[in-house]
DRENDO-1510 file (C-alpha; in Angstrom, 1 decimal, always signed):
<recs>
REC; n; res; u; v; w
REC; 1; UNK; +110.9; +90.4; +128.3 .
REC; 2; UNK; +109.1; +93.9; +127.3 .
REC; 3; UNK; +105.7; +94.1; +128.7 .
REC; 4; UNK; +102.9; +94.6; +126.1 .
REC; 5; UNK; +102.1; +97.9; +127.2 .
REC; 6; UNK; +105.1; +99.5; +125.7 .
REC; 7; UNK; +104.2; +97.8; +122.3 .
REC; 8; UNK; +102.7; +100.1; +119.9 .
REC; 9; UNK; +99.1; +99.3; +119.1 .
REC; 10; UNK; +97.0; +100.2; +115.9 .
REC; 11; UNK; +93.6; +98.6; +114.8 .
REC; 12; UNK; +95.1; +96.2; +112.0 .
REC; 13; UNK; +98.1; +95.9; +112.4 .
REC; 14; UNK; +101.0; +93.9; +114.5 .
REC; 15; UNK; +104.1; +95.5; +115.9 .
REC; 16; UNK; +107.0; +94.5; +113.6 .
REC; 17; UNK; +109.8; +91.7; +114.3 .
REC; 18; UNK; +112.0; +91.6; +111.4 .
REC; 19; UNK; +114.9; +89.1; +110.9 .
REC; 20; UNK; +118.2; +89.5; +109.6 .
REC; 21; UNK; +120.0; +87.7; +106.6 .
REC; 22; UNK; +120.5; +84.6; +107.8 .
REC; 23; UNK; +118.0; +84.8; +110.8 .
REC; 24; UNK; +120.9; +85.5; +112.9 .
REC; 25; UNK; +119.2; +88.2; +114.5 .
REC; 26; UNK; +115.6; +89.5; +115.6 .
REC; 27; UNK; +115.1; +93.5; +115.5 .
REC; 28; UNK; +111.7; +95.2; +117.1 .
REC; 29; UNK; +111.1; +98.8; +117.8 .
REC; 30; UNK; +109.5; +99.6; +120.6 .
REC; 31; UNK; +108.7; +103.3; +121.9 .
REC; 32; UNK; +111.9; +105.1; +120.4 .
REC; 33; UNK; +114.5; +102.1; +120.9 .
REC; 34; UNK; +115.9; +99.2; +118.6 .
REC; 35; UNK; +115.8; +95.8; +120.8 .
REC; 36; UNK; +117.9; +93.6; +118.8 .
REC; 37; UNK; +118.3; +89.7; +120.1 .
REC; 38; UNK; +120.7; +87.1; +118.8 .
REC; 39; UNK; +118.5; +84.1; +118.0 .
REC; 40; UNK; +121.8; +82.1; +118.5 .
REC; 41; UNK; +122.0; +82.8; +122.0 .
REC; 42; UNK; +118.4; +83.7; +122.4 .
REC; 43; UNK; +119.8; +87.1; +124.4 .
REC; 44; UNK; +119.2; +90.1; +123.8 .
REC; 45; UNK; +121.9; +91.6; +122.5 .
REC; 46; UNK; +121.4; +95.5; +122.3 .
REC; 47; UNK; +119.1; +97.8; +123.1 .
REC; 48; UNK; +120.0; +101.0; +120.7 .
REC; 49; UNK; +118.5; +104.9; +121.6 .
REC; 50; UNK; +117.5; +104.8; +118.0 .
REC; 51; UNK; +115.2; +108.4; +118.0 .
REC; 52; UNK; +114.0; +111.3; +120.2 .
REC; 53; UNK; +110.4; +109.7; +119.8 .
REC; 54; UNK; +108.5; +106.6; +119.0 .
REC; 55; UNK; +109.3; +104.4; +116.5 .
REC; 56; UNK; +106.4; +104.4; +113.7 .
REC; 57; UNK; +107.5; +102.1; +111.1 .
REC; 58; UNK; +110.4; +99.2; +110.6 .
REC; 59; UNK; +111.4; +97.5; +107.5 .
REC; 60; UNK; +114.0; +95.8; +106.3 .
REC; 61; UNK; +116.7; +96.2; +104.2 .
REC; 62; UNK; +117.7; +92.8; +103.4 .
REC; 63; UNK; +119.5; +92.3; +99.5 .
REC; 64; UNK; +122.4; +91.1; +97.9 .
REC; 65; UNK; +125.1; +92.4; +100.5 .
REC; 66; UNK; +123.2; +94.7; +102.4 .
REC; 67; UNK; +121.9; +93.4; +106.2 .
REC; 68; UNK; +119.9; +96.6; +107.5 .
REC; 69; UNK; +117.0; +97.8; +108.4 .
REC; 70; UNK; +115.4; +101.0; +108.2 .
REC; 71; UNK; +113.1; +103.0; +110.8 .
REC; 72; UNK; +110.9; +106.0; +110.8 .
REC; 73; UNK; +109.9; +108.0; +113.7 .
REC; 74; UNK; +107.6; +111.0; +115.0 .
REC; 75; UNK; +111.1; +112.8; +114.9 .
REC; 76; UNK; +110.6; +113.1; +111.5 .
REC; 77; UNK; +113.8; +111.1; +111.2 .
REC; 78; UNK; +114.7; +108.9; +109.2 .
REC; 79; UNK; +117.5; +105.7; +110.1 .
REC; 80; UNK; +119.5; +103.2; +108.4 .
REC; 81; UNK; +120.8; +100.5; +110.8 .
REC; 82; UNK; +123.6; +97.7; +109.5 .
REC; 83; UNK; +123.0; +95.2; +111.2 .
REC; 84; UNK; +126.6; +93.9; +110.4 .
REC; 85; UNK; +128.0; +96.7; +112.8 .
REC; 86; UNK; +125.3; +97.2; +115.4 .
REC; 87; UNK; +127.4; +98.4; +117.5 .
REC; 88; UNK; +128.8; +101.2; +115.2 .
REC; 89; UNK; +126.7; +104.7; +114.4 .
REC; 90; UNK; +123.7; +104.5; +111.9 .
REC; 91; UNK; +123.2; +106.7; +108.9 .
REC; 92; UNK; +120.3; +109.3; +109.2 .
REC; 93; UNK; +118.7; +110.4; +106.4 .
REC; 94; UNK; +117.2; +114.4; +106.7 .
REC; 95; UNK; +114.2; +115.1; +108.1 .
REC; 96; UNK; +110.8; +116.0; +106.9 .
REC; 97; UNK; +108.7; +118.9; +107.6 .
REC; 98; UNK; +106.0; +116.5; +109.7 .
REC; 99; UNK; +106.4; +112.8; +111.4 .
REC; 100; UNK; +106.9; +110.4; +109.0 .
REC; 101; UNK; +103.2; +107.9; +108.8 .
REC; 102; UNK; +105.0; +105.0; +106.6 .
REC; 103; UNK; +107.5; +103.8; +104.7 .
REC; 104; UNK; +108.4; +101.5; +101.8 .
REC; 105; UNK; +111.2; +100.2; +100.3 .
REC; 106; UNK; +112.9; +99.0; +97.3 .
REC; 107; UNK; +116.5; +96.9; +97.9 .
REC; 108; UNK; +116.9; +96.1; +94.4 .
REC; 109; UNK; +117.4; +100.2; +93.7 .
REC; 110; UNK; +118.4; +101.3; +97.0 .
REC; 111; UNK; +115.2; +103.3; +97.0 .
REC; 112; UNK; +113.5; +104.4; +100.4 .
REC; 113; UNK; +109.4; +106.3; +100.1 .
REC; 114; UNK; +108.1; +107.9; +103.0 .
REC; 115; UNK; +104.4; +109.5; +103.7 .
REC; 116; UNK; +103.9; +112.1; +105.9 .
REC; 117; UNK; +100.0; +113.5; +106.3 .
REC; 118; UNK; +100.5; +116.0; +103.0 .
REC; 119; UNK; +104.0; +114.6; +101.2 .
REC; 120; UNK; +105.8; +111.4; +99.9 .
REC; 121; UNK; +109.5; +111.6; +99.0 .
REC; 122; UNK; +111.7; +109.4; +97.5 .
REC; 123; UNK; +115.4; +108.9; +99.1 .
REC; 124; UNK; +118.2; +106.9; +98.3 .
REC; 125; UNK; +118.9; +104.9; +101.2 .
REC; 126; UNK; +122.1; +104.2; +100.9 .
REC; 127; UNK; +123.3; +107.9; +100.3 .
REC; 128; UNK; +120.1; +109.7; +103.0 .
REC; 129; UNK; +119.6; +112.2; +100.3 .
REC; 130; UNK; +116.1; +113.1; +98.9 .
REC; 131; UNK; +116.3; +112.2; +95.4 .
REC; 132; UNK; +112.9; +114.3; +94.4 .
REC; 133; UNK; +109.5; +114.5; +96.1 .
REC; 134; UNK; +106.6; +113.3; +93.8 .
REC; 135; UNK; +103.7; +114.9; +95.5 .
REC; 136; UNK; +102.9; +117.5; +98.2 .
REC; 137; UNK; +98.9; +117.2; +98.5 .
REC; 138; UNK; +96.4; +120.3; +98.5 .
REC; 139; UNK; +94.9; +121.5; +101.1 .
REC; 140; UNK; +92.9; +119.1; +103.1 .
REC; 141; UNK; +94.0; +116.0; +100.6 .
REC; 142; UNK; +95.6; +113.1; +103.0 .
REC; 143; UNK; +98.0; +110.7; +102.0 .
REC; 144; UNK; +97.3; +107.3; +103.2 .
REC; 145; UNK; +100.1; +104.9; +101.3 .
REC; 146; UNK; +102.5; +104.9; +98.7 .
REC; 147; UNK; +104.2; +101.2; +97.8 .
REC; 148; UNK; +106.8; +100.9; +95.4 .
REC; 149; UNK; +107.9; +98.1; +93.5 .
REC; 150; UNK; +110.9; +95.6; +94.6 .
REC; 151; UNK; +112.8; +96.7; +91.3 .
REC; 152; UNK; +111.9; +100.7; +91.8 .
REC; 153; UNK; +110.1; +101.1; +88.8 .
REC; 154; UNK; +106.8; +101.3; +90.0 .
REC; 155; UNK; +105.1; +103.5; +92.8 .
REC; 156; UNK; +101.2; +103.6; +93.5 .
REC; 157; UNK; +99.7; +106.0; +96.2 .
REC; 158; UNK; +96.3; +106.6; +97.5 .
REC; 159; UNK; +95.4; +110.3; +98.7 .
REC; 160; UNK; +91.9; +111.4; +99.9 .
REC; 161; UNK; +90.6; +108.0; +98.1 .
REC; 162; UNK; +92.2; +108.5; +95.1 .
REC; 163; UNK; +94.8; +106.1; +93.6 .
REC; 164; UNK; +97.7; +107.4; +91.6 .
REC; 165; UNK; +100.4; +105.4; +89.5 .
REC; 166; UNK; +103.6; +106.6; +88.4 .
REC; 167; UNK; +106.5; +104.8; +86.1 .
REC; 168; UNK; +110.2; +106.2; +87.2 .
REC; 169; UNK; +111.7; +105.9; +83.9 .
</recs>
């Protein structure tokens, strides 16, 4: 078992263990590796070298046919991990000017957003190409969040204490 020191530790908030369809499978990222355990078995089944540096931010990817997760790191790299063929190479989607501070996702349109310090850009997942990026903030303005909507219509963001919306189409 991993000892808690290597678990990544911010004031509100947990260290994520996502599940995979079916709850076949549990999937943490600690320091700049996957673990991924078969709840079967209760093993650990595969420890993946999934960045250069630490993991920031895990979420899943979980709809229709799709069994994946995606991860973010202080790389500035962004990952796509079928969880159907762990043992197979991930798609990486390009890299950002500055470490990625969060994503969000949206299955239903195969929509990825990510928020660096100054930037949020919207990605297919499924293709790892930047589809456009919606706001690059002035000089000393920080982006905090952006959520988007489970059908992709919908994003709100906060920057510098201000909230934003914004319809897609």
């Amino acid at each position: 078992m991993l000892l808690d020191r290597n678990v990544r530790r911010v004031c509100g908030r947990s260290s994520s263990l996502l599940l995979s369809k079916g709850e076949r499978l549990a999937v943490a990222g600690v320091r700049k590796e996957l673990y991924i355990w078969s709840l079967d078995t209760q093993q650990l089944v595969k420890v993946i070298d999934a960045h250069f540096q630490r993991i920031i931010d895990i979420k899943p990817l979980i709809h229709g046919m799709d069994n994946s997760v995606i991860t973010s790191s202080i790389d500035r790299s962004i990952k796509v991990w079928n969880l159907d063929h762990i043992f197979e190479f991930s798609h990486p989607i390009e890299k950002h000017e500055i470490p990625i501070e969060a994503i969000t996702v949206s299955t239903e349109s195969k929509t990825a957003v990510t928020v660096t310090r100054n930037y949020i850009g919207v990605w297919n997942y499924m293709t790892g190409k930047l589809k456009f990026t919606l706001a690059k903030a002035s000089l000393g303005a920080i982006i905090t969040i952006a959520i988007i909507t489970e059908n992709g219509r919908f994003l709100a963001t906060a920057e510098s204490d201000e909230l934003g919306m914004g319809l897609f189409y």
